[in-house]
Structure formats: structure tokens, C-alpha cells
NUKEZA-581061 format. One record per atom (N, C-alpha, C): residue number from 1; residue in one letter; atom name; x, y, z. Coordinates in nm, 4 decimals. Layout:
BEGIN
NUM	a	CA	X	Y	Z
...
END
This chain:
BEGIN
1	x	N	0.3340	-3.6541	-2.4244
1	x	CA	0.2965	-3.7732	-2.5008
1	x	C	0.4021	-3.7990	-2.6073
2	x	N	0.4501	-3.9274	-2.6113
2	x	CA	0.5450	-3.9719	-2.7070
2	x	C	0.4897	-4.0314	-2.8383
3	x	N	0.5402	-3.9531	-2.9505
3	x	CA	0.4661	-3.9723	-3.0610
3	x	C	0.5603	-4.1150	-3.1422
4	x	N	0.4944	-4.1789	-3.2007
4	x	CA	0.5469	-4.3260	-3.2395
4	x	C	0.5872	-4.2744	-3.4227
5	x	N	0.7069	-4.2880	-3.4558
5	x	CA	0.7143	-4.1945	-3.6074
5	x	C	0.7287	-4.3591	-3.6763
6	x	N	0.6761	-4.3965	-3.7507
6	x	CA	0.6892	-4.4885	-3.8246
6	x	C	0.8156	-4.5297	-3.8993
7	x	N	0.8586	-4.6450	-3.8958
7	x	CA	0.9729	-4.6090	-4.0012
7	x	C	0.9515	-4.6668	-4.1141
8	x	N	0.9663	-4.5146	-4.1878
8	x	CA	0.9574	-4.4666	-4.3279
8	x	C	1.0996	-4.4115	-4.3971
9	x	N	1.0918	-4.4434	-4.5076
9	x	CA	1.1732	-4.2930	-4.5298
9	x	C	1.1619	-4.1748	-4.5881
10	x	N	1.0592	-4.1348	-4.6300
10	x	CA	0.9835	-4.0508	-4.5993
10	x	C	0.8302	-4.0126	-4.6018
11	x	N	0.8008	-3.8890	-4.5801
11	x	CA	0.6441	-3.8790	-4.5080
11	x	C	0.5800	-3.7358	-4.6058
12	x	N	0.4685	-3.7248	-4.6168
12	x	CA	0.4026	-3.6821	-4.7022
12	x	C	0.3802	-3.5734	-4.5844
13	x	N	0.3042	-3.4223	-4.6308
13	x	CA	0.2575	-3.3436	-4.5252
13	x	C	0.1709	-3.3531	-4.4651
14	x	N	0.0470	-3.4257	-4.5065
14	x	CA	-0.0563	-3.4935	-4.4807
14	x	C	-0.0426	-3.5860	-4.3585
15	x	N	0.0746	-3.6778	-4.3893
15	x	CA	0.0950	-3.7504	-4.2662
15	x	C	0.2061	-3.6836	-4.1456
16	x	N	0.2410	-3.5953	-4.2011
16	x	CA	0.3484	-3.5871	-4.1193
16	x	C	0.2336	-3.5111	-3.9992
17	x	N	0.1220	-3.3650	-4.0963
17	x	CA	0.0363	-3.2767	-3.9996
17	x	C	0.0190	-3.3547	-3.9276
18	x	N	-0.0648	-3.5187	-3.9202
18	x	CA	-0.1245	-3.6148	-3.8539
18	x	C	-0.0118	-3.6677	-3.7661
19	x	N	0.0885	-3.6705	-3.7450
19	x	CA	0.1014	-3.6907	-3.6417
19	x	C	0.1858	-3.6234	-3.5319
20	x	N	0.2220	-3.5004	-3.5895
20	x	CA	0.2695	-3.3615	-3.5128
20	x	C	0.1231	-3.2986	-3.4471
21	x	N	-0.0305	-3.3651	-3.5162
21	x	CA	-0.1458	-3.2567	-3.4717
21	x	C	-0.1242	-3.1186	-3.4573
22	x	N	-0.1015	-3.1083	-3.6194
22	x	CA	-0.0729	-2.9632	-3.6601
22	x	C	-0.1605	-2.9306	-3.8566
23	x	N	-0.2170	-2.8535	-3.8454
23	x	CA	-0.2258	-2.8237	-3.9863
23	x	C	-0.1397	-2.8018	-4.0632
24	x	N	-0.1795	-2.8658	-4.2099
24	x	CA	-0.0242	-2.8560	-4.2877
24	x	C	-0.0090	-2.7336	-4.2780
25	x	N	-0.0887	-2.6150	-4.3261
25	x	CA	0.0037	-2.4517	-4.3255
25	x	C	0.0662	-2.4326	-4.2206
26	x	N	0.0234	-2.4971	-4.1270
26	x	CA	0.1095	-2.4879	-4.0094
26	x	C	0.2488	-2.4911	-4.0160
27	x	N	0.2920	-2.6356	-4.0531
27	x	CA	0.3978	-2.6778	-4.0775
27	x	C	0.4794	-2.5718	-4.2205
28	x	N	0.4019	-2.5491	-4.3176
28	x	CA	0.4437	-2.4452	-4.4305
28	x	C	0.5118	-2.3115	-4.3415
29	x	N	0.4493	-2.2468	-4.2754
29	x	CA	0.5047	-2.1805	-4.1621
29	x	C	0.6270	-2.1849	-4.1659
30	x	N	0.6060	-2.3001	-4.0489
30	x	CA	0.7558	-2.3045	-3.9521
30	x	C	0.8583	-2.3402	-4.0485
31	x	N	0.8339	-2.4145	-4.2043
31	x	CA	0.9774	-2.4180	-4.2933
31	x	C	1.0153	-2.2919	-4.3066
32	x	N	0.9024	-2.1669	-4.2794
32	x	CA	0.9966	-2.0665	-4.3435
32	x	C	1.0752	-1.9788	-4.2440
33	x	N	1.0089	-1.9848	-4.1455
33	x	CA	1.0622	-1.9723	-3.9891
33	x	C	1.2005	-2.0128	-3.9480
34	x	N	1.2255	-2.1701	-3.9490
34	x	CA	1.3818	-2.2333	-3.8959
34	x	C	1.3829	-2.3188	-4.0433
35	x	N	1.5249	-2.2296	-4.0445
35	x	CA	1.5467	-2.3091	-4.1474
35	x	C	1.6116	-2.4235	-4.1937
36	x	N	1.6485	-2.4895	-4.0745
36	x	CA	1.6565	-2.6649	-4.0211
36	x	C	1.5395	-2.7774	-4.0804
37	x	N	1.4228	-2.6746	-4.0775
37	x	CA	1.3192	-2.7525	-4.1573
37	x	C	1.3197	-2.7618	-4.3162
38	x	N	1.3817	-2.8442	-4.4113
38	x	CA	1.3852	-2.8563	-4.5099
38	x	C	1.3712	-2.9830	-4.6359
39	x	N	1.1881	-2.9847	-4.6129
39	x	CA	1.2067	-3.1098	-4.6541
39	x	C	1.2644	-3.1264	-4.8231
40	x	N	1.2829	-3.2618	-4.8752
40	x	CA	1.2823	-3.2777	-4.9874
40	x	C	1.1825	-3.2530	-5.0891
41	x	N	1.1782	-3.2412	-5.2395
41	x	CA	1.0649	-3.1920	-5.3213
41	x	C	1.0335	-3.3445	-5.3845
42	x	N	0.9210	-3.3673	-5.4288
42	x	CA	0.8933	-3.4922	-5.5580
42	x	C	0.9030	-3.4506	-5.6759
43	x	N	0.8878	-3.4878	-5.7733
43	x	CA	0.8503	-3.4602	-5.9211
43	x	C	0.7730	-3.4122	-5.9462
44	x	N	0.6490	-3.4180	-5.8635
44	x	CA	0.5581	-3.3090	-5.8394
44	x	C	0.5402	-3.2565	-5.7459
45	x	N	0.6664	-3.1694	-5.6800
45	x	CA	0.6833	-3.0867	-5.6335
45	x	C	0.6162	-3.1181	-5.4719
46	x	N	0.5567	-3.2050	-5.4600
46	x	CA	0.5366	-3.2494	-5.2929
46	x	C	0.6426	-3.2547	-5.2324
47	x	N	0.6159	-3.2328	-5.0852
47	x	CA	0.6998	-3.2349	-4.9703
47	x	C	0.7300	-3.3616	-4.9291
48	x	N	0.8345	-3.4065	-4.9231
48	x	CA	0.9041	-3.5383	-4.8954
48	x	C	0.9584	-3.4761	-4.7387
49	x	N	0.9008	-3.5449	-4.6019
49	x	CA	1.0134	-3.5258	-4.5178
49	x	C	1.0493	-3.6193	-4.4696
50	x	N	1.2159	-3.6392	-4.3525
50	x	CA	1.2441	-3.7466	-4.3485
50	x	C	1.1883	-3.7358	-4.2084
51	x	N	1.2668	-3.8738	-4.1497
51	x	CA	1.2238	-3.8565	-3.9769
51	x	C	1.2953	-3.7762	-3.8657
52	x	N	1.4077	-3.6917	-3.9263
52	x	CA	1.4691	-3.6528	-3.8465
52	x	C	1.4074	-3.4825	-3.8617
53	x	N	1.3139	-3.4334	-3.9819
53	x	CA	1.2294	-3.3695	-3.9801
53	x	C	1.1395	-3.3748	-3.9079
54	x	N	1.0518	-3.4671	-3.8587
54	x	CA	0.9808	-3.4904	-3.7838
54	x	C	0.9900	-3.4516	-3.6614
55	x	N	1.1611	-3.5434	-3.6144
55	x	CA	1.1348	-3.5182	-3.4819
55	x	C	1.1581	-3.3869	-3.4783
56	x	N	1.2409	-3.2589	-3.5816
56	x	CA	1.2392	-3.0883	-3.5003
56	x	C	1.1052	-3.0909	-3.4898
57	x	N	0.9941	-3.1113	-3.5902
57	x	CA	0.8887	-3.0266	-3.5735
57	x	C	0.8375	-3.0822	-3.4724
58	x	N	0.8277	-3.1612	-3.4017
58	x	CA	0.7617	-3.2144	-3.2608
58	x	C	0.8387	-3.1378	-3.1707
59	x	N	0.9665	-3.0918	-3.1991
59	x	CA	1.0504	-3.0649	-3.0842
59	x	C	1.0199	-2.8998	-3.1106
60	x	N	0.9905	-2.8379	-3.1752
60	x	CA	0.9308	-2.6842	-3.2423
60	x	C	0.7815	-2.7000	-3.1637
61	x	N	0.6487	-2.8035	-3.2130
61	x	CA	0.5794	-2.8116	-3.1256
61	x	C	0.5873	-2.8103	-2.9797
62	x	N	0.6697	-2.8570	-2.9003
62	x	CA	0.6574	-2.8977	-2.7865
62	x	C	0.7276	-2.7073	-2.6996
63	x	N	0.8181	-2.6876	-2.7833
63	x	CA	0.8379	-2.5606	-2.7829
63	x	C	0.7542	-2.4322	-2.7955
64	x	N	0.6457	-2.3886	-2.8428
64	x	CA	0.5735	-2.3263	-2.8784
64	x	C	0.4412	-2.3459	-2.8231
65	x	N	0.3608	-2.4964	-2.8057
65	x	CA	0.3007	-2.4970	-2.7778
65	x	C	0.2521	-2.5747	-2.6515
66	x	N	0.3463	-2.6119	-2.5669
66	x	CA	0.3263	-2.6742	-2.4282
66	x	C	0.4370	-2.5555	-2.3626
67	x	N	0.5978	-2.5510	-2.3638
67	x	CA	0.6687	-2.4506	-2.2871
67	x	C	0.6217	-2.3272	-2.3438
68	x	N	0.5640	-2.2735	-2.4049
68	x	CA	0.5243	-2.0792	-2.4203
68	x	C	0.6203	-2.0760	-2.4904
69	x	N	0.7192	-2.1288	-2.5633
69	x	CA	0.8045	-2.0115	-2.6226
69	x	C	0.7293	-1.9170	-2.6916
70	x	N	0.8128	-1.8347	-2.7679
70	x	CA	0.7512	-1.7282	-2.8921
70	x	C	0.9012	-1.7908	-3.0419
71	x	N	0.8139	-1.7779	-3.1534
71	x	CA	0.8993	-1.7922	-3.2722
71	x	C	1.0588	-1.7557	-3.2371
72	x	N	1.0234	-1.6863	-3.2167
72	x	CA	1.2307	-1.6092	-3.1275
72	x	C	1.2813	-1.6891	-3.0422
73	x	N	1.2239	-1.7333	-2.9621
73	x	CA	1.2024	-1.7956	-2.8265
73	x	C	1.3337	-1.9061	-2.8717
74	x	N	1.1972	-2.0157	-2.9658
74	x	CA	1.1843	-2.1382	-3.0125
74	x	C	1.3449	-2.1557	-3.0928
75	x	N	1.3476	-2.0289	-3.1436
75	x	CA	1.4743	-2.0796	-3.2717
75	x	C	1.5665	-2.0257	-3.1679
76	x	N	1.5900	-1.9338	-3.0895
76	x	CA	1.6923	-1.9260	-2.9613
76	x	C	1.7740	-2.0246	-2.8896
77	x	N	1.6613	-2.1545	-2.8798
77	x	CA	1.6787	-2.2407	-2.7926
77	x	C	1.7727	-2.3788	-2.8468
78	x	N	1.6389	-2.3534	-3.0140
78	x	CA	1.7398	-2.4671	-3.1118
78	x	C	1.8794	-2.4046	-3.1344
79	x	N	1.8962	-2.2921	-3.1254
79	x	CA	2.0905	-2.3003	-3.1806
79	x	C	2.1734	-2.2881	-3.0261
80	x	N	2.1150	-2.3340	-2.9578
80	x	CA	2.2031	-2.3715	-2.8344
80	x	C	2.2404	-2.5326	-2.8509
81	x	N	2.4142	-2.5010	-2.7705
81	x	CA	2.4113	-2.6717	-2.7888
81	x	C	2.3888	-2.7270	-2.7107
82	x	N	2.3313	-2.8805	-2.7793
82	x	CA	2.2710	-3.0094	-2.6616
82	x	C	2.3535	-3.0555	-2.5696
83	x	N	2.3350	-3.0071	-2.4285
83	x	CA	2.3900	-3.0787	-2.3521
83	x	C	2.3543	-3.2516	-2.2832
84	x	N	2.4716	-3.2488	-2.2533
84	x	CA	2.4528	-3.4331	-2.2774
84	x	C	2.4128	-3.4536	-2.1608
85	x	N	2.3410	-3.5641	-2.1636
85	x	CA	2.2490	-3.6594	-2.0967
85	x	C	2.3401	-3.6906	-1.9260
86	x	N	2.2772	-3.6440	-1.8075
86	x	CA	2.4248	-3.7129	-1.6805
86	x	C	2.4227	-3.8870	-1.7213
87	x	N	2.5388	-3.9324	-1.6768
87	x	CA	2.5845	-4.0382	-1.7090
87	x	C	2.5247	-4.1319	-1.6361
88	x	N	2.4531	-4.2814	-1.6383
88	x	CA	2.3897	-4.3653	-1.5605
88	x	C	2.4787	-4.4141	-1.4786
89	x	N	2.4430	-4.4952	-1.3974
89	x	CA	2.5329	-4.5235	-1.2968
89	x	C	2.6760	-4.6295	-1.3266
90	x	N	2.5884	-4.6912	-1.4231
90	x	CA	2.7364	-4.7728	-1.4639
90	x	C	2.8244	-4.7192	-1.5468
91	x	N	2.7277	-4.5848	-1.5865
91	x	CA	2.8618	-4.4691	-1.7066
91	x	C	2.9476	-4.3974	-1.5694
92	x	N	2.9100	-4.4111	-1.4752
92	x	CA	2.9565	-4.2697	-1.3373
92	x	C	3.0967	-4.3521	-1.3657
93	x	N	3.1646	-4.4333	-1.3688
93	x	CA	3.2584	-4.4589	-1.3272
93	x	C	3.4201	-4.4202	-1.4332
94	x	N	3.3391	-4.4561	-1.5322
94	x	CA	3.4043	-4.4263	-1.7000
94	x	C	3.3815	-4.2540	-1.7220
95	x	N	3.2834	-4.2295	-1.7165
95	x	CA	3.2988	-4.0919	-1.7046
95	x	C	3.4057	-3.9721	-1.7198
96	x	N	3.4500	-3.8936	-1.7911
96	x	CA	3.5572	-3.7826	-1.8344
96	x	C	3.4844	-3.6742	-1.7063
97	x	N	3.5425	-3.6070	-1.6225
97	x	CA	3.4952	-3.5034	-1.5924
97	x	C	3.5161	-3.3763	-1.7415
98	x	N	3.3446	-3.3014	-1.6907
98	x	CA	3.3275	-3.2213	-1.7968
98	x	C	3.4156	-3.0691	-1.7942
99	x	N	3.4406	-3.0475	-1.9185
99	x	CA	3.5331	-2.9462	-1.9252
99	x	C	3.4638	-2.7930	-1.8427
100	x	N	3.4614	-2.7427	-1.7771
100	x	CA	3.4272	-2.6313	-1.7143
100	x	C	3.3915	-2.5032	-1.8302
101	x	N	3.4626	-2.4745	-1.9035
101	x	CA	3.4756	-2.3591	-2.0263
101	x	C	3.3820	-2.4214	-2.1523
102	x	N	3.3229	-2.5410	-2.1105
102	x	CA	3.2638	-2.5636	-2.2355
102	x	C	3.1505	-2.5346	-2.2636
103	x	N	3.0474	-2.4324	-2.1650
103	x	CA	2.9150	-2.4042	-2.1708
103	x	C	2.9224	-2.2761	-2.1154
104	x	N	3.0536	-2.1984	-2.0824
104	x	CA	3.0909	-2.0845	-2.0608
104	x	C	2.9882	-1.9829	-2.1209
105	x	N	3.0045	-1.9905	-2.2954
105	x	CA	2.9227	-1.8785	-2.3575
105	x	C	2.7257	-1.9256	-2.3442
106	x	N	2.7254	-2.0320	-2.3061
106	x	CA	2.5687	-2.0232	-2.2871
106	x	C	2.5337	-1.9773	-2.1728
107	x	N	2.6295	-1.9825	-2.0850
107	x	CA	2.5598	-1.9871	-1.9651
107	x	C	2.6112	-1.8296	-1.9094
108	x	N	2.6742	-1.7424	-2.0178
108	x	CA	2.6984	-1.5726	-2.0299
108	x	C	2.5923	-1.5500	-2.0950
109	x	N	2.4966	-1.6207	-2.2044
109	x	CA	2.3783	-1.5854	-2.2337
109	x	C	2.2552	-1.5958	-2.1344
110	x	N	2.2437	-1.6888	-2.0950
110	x	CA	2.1352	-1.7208	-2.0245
110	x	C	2.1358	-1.6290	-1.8935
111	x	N	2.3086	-1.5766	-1.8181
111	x	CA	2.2677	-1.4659	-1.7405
111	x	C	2.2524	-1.3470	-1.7781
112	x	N	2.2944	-1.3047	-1.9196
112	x	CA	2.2034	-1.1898	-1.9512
112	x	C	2.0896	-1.1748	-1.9818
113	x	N	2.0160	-1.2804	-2.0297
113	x	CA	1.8894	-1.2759	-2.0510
113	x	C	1.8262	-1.2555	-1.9271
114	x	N	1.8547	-1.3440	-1.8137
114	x	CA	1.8366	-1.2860	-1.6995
114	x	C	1.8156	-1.1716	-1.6304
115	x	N	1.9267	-1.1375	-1.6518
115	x	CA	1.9595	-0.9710	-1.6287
115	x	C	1.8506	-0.8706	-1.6710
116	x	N	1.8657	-0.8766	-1.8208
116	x	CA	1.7561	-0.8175	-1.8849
116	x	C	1.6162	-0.8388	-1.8622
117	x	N	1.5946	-0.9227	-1.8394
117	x	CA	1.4375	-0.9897	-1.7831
117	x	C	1.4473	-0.8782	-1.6088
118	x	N	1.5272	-0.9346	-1.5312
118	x	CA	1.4514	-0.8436	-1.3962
118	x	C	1.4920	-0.7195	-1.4330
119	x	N	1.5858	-0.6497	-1.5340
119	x	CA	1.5785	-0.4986	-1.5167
119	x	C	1.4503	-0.4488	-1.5639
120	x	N	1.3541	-0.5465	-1.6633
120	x	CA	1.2493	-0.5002	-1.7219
120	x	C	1.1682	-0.5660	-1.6753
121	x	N	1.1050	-0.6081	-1.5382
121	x	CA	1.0270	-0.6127	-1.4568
121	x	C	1.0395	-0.5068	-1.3398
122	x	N	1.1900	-0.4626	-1.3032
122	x	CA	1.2233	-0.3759	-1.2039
122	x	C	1.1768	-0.2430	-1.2565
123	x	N	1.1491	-0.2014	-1.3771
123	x	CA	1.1630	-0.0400	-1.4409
123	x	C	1.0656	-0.0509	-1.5639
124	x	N	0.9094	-0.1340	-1.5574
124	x	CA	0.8320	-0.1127	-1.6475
124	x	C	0.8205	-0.0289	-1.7320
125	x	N	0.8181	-0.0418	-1.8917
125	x	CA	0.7943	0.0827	-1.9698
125	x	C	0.7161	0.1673	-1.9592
END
């Protein structure tokens, strides 16, 4: 479900819980968790966030609580980099072929994690 973020510039915790459908401690949490989450303070000390706050914590939600991650999981995934979108058909033509070495070290992570995953299904503790 695609959540509609208003444009604001910024959002109270109250509204923000409401439309992540999360309790604010919830959200208190995960600031202390990734620390990408950082909203602004008020004068009285309320949480100001913007929308680009928003969208991690939807993207932290959607992480945690639809794919299974775990807290480790979740912040694992955010410091990988975004790979880009394949190109539509009228981009196919303009198109750079992609550099080969440029996802080299993720994709040496992702087969060790691998690795490690069936050796510890192969040899239960």
C-alpha cells in the first residue's frame, strides 16, 4: 500500500505515527537504531520531521515488518547502494552500458552471506 505523505514541511510524531501505522515509541526506537533518522527539535523540544524522514521510516517499516528483516537485517540493507531503476524503453537506446566492477563489493557480500547461511543450515549448532 502506497502511503500519500502530504506536502508539508514538516510533521509532528503524532502525525507522522499516523501515517507510518506505527506508535510514536515506536518510531523513538528506530531514531536510536539508524541513525539516518534524525528529526529536527522545536523550541519545545518536539520532533519536527521532514518528508524525506518519512519516507526511511516507511521504507524501515516495510523492512521489518512485511520482508522479516531483523534490526541488523534492516540497517544492512539501508547502507547498500541503490541500484538504479532498468532503463524504459525509450531510455534502452541512450543508455551507458553499466560498469561491471561497480557492484563488485555487494555482490562479494551477498555471496558470503550466502555461503554462511547454507554452511549453517548444512552443520546445525
Amino acid at each position: 500500500m502506497q502511503v500519500q505523505i502530504p506536502d508539508k514541511l514538516y510533521f509532528k510524531i503524532g502525525e507522522v505515527a499516523l501515517l507510518a501505522d506505527v506508535k510514536p515509541y515506536v518510531l523513538r526506537y528506530w531514531e536510536s537504531e539508524f541513525s539516518a533518522i534524525r528529526p529536527n527539535k522545536s523550541r519545545s523540544n518536539q520532533r519536527l520531521y521532514r518528508k524525506k524522514d518519512i519516507e526511511l521510516i516507511l521504507r524501515i517499516k516495510d523492512l521489518l515488518y512485511n520482508q522479516g528483516f531483523t534490526i541488523a537485517g534492516a540497517k544492512k540493507i539501508l547502507r547498500q547502494p541503490v541500484m538504479p531503476a532498468p532503463p524504459s524503453d525509450a531510455e534502452d537506446q541512450m543508455a551507458l552500458p553499466l560498469d561491471p566492477n561497480r557492484y563488485r563489493n555487494f555482490l562479494e557480500e551477498v555471496r558470503a552471506d550466502l555461503t554462511k547461511l547454507r554452511k549453517s543450515l548444512e552443520h546445525p549448532s
